[in-house]
C-alpha positions as CSV (number, residue, x, y, z in Angstrom):
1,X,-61.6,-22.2,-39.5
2,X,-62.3,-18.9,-38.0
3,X,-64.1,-21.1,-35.0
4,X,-62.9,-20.4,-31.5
5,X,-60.9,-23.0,-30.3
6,X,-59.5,-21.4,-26.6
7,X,-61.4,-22.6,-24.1
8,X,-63.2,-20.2,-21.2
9,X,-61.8,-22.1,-17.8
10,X,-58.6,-19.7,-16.4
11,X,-56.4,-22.0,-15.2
12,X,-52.9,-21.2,-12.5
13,X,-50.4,-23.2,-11.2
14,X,-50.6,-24.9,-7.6
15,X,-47.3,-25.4,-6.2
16,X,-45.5,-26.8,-3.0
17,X,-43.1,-25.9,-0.8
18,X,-40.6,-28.6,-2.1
19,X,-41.2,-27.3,-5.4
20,X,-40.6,-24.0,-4.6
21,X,-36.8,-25.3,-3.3
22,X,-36.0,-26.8,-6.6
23,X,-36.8,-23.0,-8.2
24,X,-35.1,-21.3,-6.5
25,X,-32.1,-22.8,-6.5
26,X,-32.2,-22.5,-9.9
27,X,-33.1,-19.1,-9.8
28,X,-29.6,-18.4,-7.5
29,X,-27.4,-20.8,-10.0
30,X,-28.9,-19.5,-13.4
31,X,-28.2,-15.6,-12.2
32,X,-25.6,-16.4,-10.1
33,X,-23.9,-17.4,-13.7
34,X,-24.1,-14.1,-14.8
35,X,-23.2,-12.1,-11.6
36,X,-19.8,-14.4,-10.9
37,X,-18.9,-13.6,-14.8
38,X,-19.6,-10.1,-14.8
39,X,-22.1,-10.2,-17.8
40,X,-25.5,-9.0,-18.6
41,X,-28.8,-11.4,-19.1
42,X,-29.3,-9.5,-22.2
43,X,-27.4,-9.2,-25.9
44,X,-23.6,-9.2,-26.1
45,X,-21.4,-8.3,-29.2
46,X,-22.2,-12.0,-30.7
47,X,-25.7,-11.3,-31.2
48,X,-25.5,-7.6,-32.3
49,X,-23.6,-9.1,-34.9
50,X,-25.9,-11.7,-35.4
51,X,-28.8,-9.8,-35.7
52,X,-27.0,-7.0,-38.5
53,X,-26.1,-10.0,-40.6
54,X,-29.8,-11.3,-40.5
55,X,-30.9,-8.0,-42.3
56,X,-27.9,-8.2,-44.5
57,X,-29.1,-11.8,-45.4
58,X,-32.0,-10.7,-46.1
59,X,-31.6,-7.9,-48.2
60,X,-29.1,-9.3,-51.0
61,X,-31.4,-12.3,-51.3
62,X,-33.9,-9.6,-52.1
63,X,-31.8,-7.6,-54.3
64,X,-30.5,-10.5,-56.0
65,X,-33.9,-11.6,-57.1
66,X,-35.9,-8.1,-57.9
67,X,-32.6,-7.0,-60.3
68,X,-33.6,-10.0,-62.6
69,X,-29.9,-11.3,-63.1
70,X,-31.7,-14.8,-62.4
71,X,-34.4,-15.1,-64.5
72,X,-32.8,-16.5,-67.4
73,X,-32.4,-19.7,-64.5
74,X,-35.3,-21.0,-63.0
75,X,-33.4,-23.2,-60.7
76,X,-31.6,-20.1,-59.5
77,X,-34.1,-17.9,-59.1
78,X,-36.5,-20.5,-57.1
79,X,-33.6,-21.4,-55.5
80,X,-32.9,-17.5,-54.4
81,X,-36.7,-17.8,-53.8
82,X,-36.4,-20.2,-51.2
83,X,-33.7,-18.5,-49.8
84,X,-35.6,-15.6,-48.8
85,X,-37.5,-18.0,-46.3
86,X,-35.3,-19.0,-44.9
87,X,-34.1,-15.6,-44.4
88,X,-37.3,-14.5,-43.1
89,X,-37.3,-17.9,-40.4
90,X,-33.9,-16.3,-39.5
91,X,-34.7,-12.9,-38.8
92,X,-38.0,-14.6,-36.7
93,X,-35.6,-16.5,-34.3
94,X,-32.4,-14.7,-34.3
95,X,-34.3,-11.7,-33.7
96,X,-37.9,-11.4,-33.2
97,X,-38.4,-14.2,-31.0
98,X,-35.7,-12.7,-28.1
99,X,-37.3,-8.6,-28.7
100,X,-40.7,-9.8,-28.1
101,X,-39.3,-11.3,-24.5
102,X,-37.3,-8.3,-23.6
103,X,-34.0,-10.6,-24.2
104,X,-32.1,-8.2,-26.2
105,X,-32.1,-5.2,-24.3
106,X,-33.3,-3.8,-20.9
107,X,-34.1,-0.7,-22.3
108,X,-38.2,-1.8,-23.5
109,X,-38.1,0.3,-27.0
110,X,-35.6,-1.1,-28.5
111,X,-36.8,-4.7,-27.3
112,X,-40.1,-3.1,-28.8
113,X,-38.1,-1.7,-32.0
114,X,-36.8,-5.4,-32.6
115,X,-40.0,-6.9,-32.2
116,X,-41.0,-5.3,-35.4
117,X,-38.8,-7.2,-37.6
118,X,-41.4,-9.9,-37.3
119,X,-44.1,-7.4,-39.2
120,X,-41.4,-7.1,-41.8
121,X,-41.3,-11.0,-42.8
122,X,-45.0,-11.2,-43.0
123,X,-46.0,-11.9,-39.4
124,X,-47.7,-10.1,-36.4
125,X,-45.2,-8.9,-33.5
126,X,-47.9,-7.4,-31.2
127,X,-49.8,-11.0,-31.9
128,X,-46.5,-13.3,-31.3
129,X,-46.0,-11.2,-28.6
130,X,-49.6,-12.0,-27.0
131,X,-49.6,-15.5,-28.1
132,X,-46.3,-17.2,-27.8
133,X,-46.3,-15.3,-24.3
134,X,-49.5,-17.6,-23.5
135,X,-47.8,-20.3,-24.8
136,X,-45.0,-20.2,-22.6
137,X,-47.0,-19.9,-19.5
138,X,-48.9,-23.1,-20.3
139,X,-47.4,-25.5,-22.2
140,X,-49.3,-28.5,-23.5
141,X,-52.7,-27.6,-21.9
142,X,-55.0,-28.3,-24.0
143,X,-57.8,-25.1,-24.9
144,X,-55.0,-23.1,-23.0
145,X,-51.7,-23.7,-25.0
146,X,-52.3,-21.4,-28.2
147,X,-49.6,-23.9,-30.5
148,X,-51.7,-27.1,-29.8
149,X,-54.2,-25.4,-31.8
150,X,-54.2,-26.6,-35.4
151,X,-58.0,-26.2,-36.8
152,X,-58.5,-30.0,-36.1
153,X,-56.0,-30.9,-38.6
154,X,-53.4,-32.7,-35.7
155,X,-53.9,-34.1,-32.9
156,X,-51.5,-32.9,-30.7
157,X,-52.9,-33.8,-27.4
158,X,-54.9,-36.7,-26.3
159,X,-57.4,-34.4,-25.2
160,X,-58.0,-32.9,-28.7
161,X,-61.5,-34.4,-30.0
162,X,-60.6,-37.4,-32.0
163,X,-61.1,-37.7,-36.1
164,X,-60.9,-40.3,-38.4
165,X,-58.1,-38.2,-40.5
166,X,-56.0,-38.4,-37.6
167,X,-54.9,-42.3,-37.9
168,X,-52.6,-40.5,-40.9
169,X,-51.3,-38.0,-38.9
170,X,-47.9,-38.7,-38.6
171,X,-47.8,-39.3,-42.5
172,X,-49.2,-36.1,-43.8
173,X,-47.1,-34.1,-41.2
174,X,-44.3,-32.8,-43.4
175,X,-46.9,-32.1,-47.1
176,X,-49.0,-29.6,-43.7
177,X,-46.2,-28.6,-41.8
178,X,-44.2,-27.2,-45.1
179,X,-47.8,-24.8,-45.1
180,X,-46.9,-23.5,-41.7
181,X,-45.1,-20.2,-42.8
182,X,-47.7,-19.8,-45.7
183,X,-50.6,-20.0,-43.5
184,X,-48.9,-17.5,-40.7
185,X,-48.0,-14.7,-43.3
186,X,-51.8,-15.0,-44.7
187,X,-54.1,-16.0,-42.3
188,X,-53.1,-16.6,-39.0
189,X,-52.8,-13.4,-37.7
190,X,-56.0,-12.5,-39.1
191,X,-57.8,-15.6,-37.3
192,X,-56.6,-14.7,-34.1
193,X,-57.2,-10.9,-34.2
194,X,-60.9,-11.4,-35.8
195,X,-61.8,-15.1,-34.4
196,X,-60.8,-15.5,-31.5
197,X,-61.9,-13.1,-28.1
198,X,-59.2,-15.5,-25.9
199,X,-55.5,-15.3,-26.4
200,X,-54.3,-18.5,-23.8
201,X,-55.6,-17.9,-20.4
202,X,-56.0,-14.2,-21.5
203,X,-60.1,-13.9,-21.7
204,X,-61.6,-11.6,-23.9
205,X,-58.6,-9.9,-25.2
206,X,-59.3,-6.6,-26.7
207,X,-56.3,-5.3,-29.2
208,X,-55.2,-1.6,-29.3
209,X,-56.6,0.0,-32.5
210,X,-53.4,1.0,-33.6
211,X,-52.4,-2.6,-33.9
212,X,-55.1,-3.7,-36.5
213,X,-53.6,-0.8,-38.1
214,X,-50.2,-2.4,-38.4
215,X,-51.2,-5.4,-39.4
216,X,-52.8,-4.6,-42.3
217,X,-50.0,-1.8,-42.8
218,X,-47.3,-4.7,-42.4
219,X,-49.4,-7.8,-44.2
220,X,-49.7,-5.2,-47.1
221,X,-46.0,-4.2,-47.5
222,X,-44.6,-7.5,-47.0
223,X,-46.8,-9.1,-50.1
224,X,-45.8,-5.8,-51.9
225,X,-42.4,-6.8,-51.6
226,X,-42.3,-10.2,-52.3
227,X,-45.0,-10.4,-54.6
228,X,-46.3,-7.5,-56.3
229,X,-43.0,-6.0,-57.1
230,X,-41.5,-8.7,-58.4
231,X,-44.7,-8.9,-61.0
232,X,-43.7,-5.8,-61.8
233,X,-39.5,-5.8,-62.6
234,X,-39.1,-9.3,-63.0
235,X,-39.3,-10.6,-67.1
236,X,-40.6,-14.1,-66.1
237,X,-44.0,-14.7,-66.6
238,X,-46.7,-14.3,-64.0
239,X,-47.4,-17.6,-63.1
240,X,-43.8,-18.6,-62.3
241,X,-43.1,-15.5,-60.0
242,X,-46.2,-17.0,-58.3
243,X,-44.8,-20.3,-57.7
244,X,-42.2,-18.0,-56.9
245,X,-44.0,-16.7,-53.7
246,X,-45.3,-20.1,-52.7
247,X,-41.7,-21.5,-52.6
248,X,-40.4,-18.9,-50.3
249,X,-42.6,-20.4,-47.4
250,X,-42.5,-24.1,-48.2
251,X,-39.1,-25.5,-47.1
252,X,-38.6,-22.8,-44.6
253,X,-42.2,-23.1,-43.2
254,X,-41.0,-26.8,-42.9
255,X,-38.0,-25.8,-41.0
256,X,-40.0,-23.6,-38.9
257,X,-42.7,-25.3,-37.9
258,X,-40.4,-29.1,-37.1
259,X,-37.5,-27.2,-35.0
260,X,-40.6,-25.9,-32.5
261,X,-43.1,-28.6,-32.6
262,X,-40.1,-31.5,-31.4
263,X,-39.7,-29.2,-28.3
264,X,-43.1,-30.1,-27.0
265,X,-44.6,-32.6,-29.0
266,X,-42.6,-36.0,-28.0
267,X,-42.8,-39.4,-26.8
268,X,-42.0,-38.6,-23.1
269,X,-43.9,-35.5,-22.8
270,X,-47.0,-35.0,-20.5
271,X,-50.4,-32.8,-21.0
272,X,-51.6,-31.5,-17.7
273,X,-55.6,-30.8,-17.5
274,X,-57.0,-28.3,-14.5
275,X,-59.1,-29.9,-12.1
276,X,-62.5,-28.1,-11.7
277,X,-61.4,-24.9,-10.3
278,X,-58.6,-24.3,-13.0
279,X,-55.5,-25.6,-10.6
280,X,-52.6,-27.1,-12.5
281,X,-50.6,-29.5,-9.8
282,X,-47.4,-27.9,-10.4
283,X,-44.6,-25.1,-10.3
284,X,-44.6,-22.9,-13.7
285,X,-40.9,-24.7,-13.8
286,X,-41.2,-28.1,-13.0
287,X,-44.0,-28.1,-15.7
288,X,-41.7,-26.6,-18.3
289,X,-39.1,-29.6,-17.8
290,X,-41.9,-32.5,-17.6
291,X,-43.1,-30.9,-21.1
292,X,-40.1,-29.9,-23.2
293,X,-37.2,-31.2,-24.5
294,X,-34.0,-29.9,-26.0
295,X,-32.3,-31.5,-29.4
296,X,-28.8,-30.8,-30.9
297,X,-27.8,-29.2,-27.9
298,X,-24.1,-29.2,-28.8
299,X,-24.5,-28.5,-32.6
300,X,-23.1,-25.1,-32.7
301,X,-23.9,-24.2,-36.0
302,X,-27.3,-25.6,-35.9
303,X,-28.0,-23.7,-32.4
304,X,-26.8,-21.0,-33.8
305,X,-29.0,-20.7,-37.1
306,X,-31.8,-21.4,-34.9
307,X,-31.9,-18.7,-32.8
308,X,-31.2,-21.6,-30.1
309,X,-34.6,-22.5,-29.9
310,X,-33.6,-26.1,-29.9
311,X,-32.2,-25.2,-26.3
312,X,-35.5,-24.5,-25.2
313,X,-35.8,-25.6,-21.9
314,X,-33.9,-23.1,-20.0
315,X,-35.6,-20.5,-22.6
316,X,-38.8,-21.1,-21.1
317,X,-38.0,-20.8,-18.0
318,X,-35.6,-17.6,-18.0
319,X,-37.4,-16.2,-21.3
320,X,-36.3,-12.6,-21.0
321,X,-32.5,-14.0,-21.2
322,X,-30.5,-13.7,-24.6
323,X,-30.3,-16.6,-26.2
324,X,-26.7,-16.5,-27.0
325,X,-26.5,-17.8,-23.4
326,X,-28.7,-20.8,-23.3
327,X,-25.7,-22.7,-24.1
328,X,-23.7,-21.7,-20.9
329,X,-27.1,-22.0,-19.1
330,X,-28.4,-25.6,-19.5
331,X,-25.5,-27.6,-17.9
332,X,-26.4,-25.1,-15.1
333,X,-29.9,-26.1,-15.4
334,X,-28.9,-30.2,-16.0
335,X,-27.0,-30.0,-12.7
336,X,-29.6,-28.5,-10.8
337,X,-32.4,-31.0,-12.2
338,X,-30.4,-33.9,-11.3
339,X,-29.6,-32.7,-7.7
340,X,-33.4,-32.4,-7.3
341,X,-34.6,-35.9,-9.1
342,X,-35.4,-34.2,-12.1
343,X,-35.8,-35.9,-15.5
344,X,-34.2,-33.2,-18.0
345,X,-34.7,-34.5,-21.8
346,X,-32.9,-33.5,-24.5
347,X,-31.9,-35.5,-28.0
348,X,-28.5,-35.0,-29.5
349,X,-29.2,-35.3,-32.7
350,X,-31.9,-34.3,-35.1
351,X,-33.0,-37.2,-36.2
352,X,-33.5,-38.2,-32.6
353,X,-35.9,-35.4,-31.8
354,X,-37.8,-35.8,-35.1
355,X,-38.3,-39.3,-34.3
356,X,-39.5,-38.9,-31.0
357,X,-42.1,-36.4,-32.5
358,X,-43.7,-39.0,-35.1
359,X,-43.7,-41.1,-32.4
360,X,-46.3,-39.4,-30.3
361,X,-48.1,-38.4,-33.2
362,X,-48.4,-42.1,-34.3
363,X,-49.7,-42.7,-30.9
364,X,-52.2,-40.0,-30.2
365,X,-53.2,-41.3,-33.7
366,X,-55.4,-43.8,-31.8
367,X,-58.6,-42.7,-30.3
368,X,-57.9,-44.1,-27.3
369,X,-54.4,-43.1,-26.7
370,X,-53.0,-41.8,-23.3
371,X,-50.5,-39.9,-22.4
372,X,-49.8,-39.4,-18.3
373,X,-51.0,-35.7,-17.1
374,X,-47.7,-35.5,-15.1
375,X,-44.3,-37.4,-14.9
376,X,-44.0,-40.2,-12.6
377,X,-40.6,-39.8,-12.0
378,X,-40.9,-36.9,-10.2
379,X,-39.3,-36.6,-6.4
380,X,-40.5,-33.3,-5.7
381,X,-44.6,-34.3,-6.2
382,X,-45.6,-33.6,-2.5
């Protein structure tokens, strides 16, 4: 598993002139937004807000569980268990996610600051930062895209070497994908700081010393907290406090890894390959729109919880913008598309979204499956 799995090619974008229309107009409508309002790009009072009640959340989950008021219930206490993941998941999009993109302030240290709460709930901040930048930059390429990479386990692109185990794919996803925040707080971070020398189109990364330091430092104080302490205060015996731990990743990790995965993965997406000298036939955001979607785009209180990374379209194009205005943005970014010939995809519900996902995992399933490189549709292609 510690195998490296980026490839060596360094691939760009190729764009066209007609292209270059579309992106600019939405650069002038997107901005424009915030200039005719009078408002900054970055965090308002909502997400200040937002962000102190994550910690709060947080913290009395903690405190409720380490002062052993519910040990005498198990269904409480694994309850409050499961909790805390979700409180960590929380603090990772409401928070983390829009520091380590300079969303939440133009001043860089206290983006920087922010970006640290992800160390706190057991993952890697300078590592997200590295990666999920590289992700952004080239979604669904396959060797490229950092989140396509799954140790063989899916097959999340019909370029992904085929194996037998993957005809079940789209039955085991939610018994692997409940391991998703397990496997980032224990070995993840590890994998791709010792086992891999590429990070995306990024070739032989080499990370500052002082960040090894902090990952240990940060791997170390988040089990302490959530595992070794409460061995020591809590009066229930071992073995359930380390159910205990394995239950605070599970549903969350879930969560986690479905709300990002039906963004990309979908039945309607497309997986560009580089042609020989690395060029990708497209504009950075055209590409975005061909290979993500949005989903409950109108829920206010999902959005919300989720950091609105289900309105991730407009994220990935205007990343270093708050997400508390993503939902503003998008019928910005819906009008422009459709006064260009764009096919914007979204799915208002849920359910919706999560079916779409099976859907192309039942299909690349097959050995021979095939999935177009670009989208047809496209009126801007010359």
């Amino acid at each position: 598993m510690l195998n490296k799995t980026i490839g060596d090619k360094q691939v760009r974008f190729r764009t066209t002139p007609s292209k270059e229309v579309f992106v600019k107009a939405l650069r002038n409508n997107i901005y424009g937004y915030f200039k005719e309002n009078n408002i900054s790009k970055h965090a308002n009072t909502e997400m200040y807000i937002k962000m102190v009640l994550a910690f709060v959340f947080w913290f009395a989950v903690y405190a409720v569980i380490i002062s052993d008021v519910l040990s005498s219930n198990l269904w409480l206490l694994f309850g409050a268990w499961s909790l805390l993941g979700f409180a960590n998941i929380f603090i990772a999009f409401a928070i983390a996610h829009d520091a380590i993109h300079g969303a939440i302030s133009s001043k860089p240290w206290v983006n920087q600051l922010l970006a640290r709460s992800m160390d706190f709930v057991g993952g890697n901040s300078y590592l997200l930062r590295q990666m999920h930048g590289e992700h952004h930059k080239w979604v669904n390429i396959h060797e490229i895209d950092v989140t396509l990479e799954t140790h063989g386990l899916f097959r999340f692109t019909p370029h992904e070497p085929w194996k037998p185990m993957h005809r079940f794919q789209h039955f085991y996803v939610p018994f692997l994908y409940s391991l998703a925040q397990f496997h980032w707080v224990t070995f993840k971070d590890f994998k791709w700081f010792f086992g891999e020398s590429h990070l995306g189109n990024a070739k032989n990364v080499k990370h500052p010393a002082k960040e090894y330091a902090v990952l240990l430092i940060s791997k170390f104080v988040y089990h302490g907290l959530t595992l070794v302490l409460p061995l020591i205060f809590l009066s229930v015996s071992w073995w359930i406090i380390i159910l205990g731990w394995f239950s605070i990743h599970i549903l969350s990790g879930l969560t986690f890894a479905l709300i990002f995965q039906c963004t990309h993965v979908y039945d309607g997406t497309t997986y560009p390959m580089p042609d020989d000298e690395g060029n990708i036939e497209n504009n950075y955001a055209i590409h975005v729109i061909d290979t993500t979607a949005d989903f409950c785009r109108r829920n206010r209180i999902g959005s919300w919880l989720m950091g609105s990374i289900n309105i991730h379209v407009v994220h990935h194009i205007f990343p270093d913008v708050c997400h508390v205005h993503y939902p503003k943005l998008t019928p910005i970014l819906i009008k422009t598309c459709e006064e260009y010939g764009l096919d914007y995809k979204e799915y208002n519900t849920f359910s919706e979204a999560f079916a779409a996902h099976i859907g192309m995992l039942k299909h690349l399933s097959k050995a021979d499956s095939v999935v177009p490189e670009y989208n047809p549709n496209i009126s801007l292609a010359s």
